[in-house]
C-alpha positions as CSV (number, residue, x, y, z in Angstrom):
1,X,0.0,0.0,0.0
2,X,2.8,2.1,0.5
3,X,3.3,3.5,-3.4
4,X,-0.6,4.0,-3.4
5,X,-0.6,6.3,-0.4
6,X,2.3,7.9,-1.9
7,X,0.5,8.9,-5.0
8,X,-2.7,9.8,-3.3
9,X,-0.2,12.0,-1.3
10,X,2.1,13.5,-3.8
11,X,-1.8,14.1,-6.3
12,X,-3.3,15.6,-3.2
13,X,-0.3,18.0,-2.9
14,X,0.0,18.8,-6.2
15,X,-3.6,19.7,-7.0
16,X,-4.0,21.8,-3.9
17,X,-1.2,23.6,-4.2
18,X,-1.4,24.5,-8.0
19,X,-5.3,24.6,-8.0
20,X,-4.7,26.5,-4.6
21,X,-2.7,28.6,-6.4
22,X,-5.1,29.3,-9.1
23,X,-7.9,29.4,-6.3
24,X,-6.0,32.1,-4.2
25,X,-5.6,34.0,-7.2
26,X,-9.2,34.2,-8.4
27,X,-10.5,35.2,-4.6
28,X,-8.0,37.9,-3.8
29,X,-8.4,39.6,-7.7
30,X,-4.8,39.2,-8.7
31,X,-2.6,38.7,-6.1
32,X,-0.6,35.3,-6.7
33,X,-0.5,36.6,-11.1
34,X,0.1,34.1,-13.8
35,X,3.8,34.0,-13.4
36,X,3.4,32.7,-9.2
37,X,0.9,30.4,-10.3
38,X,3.5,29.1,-13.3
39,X,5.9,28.8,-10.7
40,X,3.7,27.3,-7.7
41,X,2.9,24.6,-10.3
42,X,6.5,23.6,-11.2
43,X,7.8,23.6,-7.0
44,X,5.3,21.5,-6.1
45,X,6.0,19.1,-9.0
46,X,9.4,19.2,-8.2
47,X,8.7,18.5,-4.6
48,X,6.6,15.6,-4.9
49,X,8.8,13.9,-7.4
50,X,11.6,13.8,-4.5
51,X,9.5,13.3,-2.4
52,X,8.0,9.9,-3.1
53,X,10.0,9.2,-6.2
54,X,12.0,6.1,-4.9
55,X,8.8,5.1,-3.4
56,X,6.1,5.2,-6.0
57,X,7.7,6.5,-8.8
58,X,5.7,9.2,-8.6
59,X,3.6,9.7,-11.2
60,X,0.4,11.9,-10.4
61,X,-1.3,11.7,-13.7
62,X,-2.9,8.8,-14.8
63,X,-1.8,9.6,-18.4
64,X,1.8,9.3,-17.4
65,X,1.0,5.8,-16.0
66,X,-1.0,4.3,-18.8
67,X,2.3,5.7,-20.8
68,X,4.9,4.1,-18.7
69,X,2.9,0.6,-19.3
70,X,2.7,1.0,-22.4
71,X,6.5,1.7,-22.3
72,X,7.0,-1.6,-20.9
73,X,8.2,0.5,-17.7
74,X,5.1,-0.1,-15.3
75,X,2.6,-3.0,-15.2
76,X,-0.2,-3.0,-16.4
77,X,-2.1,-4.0,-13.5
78,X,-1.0,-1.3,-11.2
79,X,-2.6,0.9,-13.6
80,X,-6.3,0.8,-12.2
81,X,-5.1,0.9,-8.8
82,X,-2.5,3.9,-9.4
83,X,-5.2,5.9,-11.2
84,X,-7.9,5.6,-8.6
85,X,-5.1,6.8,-5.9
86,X,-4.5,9.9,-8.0
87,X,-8.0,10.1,-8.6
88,X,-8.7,10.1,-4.7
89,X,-5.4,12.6,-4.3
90,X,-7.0,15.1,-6.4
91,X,-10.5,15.1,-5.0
92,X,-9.5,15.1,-1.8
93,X,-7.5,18.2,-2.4
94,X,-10.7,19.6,-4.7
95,X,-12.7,19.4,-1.8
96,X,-10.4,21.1,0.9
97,X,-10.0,24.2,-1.6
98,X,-13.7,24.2,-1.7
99,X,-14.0,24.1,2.5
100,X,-11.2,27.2,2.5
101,X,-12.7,28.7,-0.5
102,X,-16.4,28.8,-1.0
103,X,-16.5,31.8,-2.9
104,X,-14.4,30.3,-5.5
105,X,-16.3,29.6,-8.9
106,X,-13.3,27.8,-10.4
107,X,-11.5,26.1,-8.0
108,X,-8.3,26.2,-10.7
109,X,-10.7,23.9,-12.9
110,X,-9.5,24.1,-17.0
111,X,-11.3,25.5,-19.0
112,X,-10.4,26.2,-22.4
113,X,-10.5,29.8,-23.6
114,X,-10.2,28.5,-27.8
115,X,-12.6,26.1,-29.5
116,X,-12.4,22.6,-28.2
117,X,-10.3,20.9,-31.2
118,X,-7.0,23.9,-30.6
119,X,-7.1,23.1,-26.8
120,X,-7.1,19.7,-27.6
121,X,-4.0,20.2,-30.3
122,X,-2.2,22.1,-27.5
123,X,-3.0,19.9,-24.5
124,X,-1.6,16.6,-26.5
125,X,1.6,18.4,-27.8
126,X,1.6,19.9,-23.9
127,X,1.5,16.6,-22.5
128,X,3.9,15.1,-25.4
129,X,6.8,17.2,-24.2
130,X,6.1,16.6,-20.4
131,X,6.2,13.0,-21.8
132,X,9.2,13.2,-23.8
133,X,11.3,14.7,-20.1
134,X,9.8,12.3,-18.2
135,X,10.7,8.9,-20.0
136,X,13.7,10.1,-20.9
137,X,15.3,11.7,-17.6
138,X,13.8,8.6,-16.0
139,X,15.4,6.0,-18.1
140,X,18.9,8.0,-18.6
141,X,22.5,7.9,-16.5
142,X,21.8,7.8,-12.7
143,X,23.3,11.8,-13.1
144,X,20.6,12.3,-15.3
145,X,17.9,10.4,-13.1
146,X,18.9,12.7,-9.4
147,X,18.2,15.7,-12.1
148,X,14.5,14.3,-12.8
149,X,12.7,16.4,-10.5
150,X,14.4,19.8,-11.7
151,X,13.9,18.7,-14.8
152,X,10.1,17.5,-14.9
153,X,9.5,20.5,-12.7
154,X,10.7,22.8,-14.9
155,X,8.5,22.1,-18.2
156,X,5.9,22.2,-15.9
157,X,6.3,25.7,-15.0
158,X,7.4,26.2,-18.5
159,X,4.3,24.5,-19.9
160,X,2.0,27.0,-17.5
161,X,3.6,30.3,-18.0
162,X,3.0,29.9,-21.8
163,X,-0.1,28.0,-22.5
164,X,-1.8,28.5,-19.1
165,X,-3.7,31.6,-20.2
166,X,-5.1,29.4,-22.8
167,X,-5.9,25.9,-21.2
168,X,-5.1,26.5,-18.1
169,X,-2.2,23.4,-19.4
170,X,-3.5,20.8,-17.5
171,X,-1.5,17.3,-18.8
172,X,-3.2,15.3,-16.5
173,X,-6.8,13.7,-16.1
174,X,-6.8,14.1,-13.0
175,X,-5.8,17.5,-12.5
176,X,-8.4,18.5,-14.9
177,X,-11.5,16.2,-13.1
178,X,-11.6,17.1,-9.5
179,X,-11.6,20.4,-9.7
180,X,-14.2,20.8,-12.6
181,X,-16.5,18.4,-11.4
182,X,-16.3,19.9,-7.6
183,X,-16.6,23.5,-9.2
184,X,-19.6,22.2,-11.8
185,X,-17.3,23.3,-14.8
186,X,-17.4,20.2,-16.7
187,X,-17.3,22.7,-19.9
188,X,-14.9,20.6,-22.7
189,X,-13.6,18.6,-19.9
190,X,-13.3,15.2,-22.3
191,X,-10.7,16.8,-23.8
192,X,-8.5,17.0,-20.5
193,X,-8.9,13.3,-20.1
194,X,-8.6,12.2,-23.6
195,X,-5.2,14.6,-25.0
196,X,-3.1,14.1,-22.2
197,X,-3.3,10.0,-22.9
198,X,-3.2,10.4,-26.6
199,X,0.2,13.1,-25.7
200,X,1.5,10.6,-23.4
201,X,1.7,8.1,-25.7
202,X,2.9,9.4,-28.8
203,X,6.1,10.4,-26.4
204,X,7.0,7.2,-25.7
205,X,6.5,6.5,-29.8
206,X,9.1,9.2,-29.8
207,X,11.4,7.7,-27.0
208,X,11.3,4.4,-29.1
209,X,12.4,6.3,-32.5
210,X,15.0,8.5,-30.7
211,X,17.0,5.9,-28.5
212,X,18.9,3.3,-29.2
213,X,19.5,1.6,-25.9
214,X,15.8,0.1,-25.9
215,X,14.2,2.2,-23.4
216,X,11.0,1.3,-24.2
217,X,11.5,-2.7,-24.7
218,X,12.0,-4.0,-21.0
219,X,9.2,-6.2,-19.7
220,X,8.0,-5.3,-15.9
């Protein structure tokens, strides 16, 4: 049970500290701005990943670990179970943001400010390059594995300084369904859970086109 707990904890962090983020922001008019919420995002990432990285292999997003079974990285049993974990994580955290912060319409929920088929474009290519860092810096040099949280962490806040204004770059199912559903902004929220998976997946495509040291070929 440990790695479970530790993705319902590291998910739970996560969303309520980036959604928290977003949620502060709406209720005080301003205050936290687009760049603090960019960079809230991409700490707490960070965090979690050493956090419960040797643990869990911390994941947090069900679309990174439907795409690390796929790679032949993670089994494909654990999947269900690691997803409804993450799943928990980010309600849980949903519903504490809605106890601090009643007034909050949003809760940090994503809702796309284009038509549904661009913010779908975006949030696969979004999730492709989170992807891309991921399975790579987690398969690389042990050097290049102690890096993985900086790394990760950074194309997160990357990924939300840019393209936040426009999808609120979610990359992850569950990021995207706790707080919409808990908010009632369920608004283009298929795309959330269907382009992260589809962005996922491609990356690993990528990783097996790219390397040559079969990163993508090892049976669990």
């Amino acid at each position: 049970m440990k790695k479970y707990i530790a993705e319902f904890i590291g998910t739970f962090a996560m969303i309520f500290c980036g959604t928290g983020a977003m949620t502060i922001n709406e209720v005080t008019g301003g205050d936290v701005t687009h760049v603090g919420i960019g960079i809230t995002w991409g700490l707490i990432v960070m965090a979690m990943i050493y956090a419960f990285g040797e643990i869990s292999g911390a994941h947090f997003n069900p679309a990174v670990s439907i795409a690390f079974a796929y790679a032949k990285k993670f089994s494909w049993k654990e999947v269900p179970k690691y997803i409804f974990f993450q799943v928990a994580g980010a309600f849980a955290a949903s519903l504490v943001l809605l106890f601090l912060f009643p007034d909050s319409e949003l809760l940090g929920s994503t809702i796309p400010k284009v038509d549904v088929w661009r913010a779908f474009v975006l949030e696969l290519l979004l999730t492709f390059f989170l992807m891309v860092v991921i399975i790579n810096v987690s398969t690389g040099s042990k050097e290049v594995g102690m890096m993985a949280g900086i790394a990760i962490g950074g194309v997160v806040l990357l990924e939300a300084m840019f393209a936040g204004p426009i999808t609120n770059a979610s990359m992850n199912p569950a990021r995207s369904l706790a707080p919409n559903i808990v908010s009632g902004n369920i608004q283009g929220l298929w795309l959330y859970m269907l382009a992260p998976i589809l962005g996922a997946l491609l990356a690993v495509i990528s990783c097996k086109l790219v390397k040559d040291d079969k990163c993508c070929d090892e049976e669990c």
